[in-house]
N, C-alpha and C positions, 0 to 999 in steps of 0.2 A: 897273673892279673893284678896282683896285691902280694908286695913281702914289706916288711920292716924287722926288728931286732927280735921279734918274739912272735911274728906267725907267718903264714905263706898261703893265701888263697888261689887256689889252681882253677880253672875252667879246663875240665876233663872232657875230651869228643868220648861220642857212643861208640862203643867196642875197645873200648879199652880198659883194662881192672887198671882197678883201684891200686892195689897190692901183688905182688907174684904171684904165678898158680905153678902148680906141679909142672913139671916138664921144662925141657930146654926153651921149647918156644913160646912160653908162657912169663918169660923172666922180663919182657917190656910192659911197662906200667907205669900208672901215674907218677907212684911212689919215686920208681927210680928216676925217673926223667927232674923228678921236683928235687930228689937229693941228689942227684947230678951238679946243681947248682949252689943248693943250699945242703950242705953235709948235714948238717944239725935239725934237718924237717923231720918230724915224726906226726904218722898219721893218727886222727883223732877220729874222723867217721867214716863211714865207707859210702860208694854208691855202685848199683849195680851195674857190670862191666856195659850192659844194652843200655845204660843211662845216661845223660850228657850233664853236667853244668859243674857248680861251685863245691868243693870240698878243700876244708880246710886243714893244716898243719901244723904245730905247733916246733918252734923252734927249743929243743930241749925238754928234758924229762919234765921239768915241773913245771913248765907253761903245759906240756901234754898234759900234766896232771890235772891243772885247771880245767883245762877248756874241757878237757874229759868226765869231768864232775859236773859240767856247764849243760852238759848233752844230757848227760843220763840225769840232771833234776827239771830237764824241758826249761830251761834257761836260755835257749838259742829259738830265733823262730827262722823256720825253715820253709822257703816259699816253693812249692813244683809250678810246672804248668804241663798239660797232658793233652792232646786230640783221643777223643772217646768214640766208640759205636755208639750211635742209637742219642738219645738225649734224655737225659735225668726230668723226673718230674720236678716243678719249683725252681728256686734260681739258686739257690745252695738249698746247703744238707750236713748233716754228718752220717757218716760210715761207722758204727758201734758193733766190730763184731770179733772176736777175741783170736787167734790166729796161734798155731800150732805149726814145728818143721814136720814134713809130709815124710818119716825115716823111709819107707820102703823107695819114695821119688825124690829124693834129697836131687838137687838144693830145694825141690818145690816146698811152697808154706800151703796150710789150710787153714778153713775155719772149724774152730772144735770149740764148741759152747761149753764143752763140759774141762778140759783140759788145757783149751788153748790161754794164751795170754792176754790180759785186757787190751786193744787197739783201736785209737779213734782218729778216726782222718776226716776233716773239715773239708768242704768241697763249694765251691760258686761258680756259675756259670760264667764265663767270658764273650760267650759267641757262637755262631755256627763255627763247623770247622774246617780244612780246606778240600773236603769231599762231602758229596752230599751223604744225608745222613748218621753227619758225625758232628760233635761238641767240644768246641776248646772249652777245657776248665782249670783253675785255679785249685791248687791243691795244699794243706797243710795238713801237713803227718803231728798229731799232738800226741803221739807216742814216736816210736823210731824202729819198729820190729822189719825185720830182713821182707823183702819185697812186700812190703804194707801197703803201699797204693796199687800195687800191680792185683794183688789178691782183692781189696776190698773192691776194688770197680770191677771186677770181673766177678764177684760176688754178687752183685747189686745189676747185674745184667748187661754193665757197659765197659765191658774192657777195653784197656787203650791199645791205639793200634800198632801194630807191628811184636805185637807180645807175643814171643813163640812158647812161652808155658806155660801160659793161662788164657789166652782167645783161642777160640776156635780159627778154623784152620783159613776161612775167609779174610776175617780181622785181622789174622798173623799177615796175609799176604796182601792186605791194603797198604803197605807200609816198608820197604825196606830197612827200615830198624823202630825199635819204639819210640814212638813219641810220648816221650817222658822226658821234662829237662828241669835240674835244679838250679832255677830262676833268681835265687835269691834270699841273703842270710843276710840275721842282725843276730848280734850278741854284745857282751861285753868285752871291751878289750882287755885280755888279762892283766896290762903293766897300767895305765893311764884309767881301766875304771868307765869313759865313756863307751856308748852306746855306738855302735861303728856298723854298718849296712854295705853288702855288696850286693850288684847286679847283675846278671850275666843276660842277654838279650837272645830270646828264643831262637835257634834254629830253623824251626818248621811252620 
């Protein structure tokens, strides 16, 4: 979608990792397909392999290094867009609920007030959504914890659809994959300093 001297913005389809998984048939991925072309790509964020849109790469350990410091001080804004069950009260909201890995259901995450880690996801209505009794919404993760919007909206009573480990089993099967897509990133560019925006245009 996006490369120059020092990063590589992918638009990754749903089902496919990010990075390798164990096994022989687990070795096609973003990662490889991007450094196929670009040898020097090194990944900087992850998204979940049921997740679609923009993740970015940096060309080289120490543009990795930046944009990797760029992430973890919430330096990057990070736009989703989501089809939901049911419809949120209000027209946005935030999501304040601290999230915790689930060890005995790994990879699942939970919420644990007492243990979990602080996690806030900003949320606004977009619209109905393309089944009745569902909600297109606009999604920002103002933290970055491993499946954050998928837990916090099924938290809050509206998980998105197609989520096979956190909807119930209705939700799961309205949807042949999640509708969950990462819509859209601004950050800084690591060599030049301005302010640089991609978009990837929703799927569903």
């Amino acid at each position: 979608m996006h490369a120059d001297a020092h990063l590589v913005v992918a638009d990754k389809p749903a089902g496919l990792l990010c990075v390798p998984g164990r096994g022989e048939g687990k070795q096609d991925c973003l990662s490889a397909r991007v450094q196929a072309r670009w040898p020097d790509a090194l990944i900087v964020h992850r998204l979940d392999m049921a997740t679609s849109g923009l993740c970015v790469f940096a060309r080289g350990a120490d543009v990795q290094r930046r944009l990797g410091m760029a992430f973890a001080d919430r330096a990057v804004d990070k736009r989703y867009e989501a089809v939901v069950a049911g419809e949120p009260a209000g027209e946005a909201g935030r999501i304040n609920l601290p999230l915790l890995v689930d060890w005995p259901n790994r990879p699942r995450q939970k919420v644990d007030p007492q243990a979990g880690k602080p996690s806030l996801t900003l949320w606004r209505k977009l619209g109905r959504g393309p089944q009745p009794g569902t909600t297109r919404l606009q999604l920002e993760p103002v933290t970055g914890r491993s499946h954050q919007l998928r837990v916090h909206l099924a938290a809050i009573g509206h998980p998105i659809l197609g989520d096979a480990l956190y909807a119930p089993e209705a939700v799961q099967a309205a949807s042949p994959r999640l509708l969950l897509h990462a819509c859209a990133l601004r950050l800084r560019h690591p060599a030049s300093g301005d302010t640089v925006e991609w978009n990837s245009p929703v799927p569903f």
